[in-house]
Every structure is written in C-alpha cells, then in structure tokens.
N, C-alpha and C positions, 0 to 999 in steps of 0.2 A: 323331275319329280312330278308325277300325276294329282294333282289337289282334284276332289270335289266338294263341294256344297250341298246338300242338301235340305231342302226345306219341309215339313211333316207337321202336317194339323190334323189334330187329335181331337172327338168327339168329346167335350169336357167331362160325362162320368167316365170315361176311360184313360184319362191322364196318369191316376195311381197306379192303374193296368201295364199301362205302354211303358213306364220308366223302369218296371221289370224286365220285360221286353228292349232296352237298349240299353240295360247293365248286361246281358248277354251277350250281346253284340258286341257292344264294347270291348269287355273282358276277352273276348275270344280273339277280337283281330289285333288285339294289343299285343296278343302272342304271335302273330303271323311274321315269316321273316322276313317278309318288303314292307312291314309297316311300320308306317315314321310317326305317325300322331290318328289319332280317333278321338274327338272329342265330340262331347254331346254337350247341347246348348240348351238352354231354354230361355224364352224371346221373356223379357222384364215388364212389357208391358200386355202382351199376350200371353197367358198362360196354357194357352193349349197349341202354342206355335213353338216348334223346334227344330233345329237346326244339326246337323252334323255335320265335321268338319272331317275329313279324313285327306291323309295323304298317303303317298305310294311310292316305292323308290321308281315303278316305273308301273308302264302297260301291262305288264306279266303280270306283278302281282296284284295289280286289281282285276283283275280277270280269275285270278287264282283268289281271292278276298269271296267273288261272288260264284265260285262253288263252293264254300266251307260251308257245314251243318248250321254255325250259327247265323249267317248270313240269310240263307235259306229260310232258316227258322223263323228269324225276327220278319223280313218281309211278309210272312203267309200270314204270321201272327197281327202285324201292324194293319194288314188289309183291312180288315175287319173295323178296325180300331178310328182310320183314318175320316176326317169330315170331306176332306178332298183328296184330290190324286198328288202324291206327292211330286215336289221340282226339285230339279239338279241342273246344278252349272256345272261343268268344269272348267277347271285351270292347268295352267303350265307353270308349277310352284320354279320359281327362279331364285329364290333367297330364303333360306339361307343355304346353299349349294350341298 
C-alpha cells in the first residue's frame, strides 16, 4: 500500500475557496479503483493548515490518481490559493494489509 501525507497552507481569505476545491478532489478519487482512503484534514489549531491523507493499493495507481481531471484540477486551482509550497511524505502503509 502506497500512503502519502500531505501538508497545504491556505492564504486565510481563501480557506472557504480551497474546501470546494478538496470536496472535488475528494469525491473523485474515492471513485478511483486503487483507492483505499482520501481523507482531508484540517489542523485544530491552525486553521488554514491541511492535511491529506491518501492511500493506494499500489504505485500504479497513484500514478494513475495524478492524471485524473480532478487531480489536475484541484492542484492548478490550489496554486494560487496556497501561502507556501505544499509537503509530502510518503509511506509504506503496512497495516492494515
């Protein structure tokens, strides 16, 4: 399983903006067929810090994740949007198999 993390700060008048912007994202890779979890976060004590959590049954389909329309979408959209450059980790989800 392919985990990433990513991390996304949001110019604080564009926070209402941006969470249109990652209910589309969302919604779209929740349909995709290597996809195991998308979830979007938002930080409790930062409000314009966010987090997305996605997993992948493997390399294929996060590769196949970042040519879908909404994919696309949402990053060209969030550029704009962003106070910094967004961070990503990856991981090697091991559990639950």
């Amino acid at each position: 399983m392919n985990v990433t993390l990513v991390e996304i700060n949001i110019k604080p008048e564009r926070v209402d903006e941006c969470l249109a912007v990652f209910r589309a994202n969302h919604e779209g890779a929740i349909q995709e067929p290597g996809n195991l979890r998308f979830d979007v976060l938002q930080d409790p004590e930062v409000n314009t810090r966010f987090y997305i959590y996605e997993a992948y049954q493997d390399e294929a389909a996060v590769l196949a994740h970042k040519q879908t329309p909404h994919y696309l979408a949402c990053v060209e959209k969030l550029d704009d949007m962003m106070s910094e450059p967004r961070k990503k980790r990856s991981f090697i989800g091991l559990l639950p198999e």
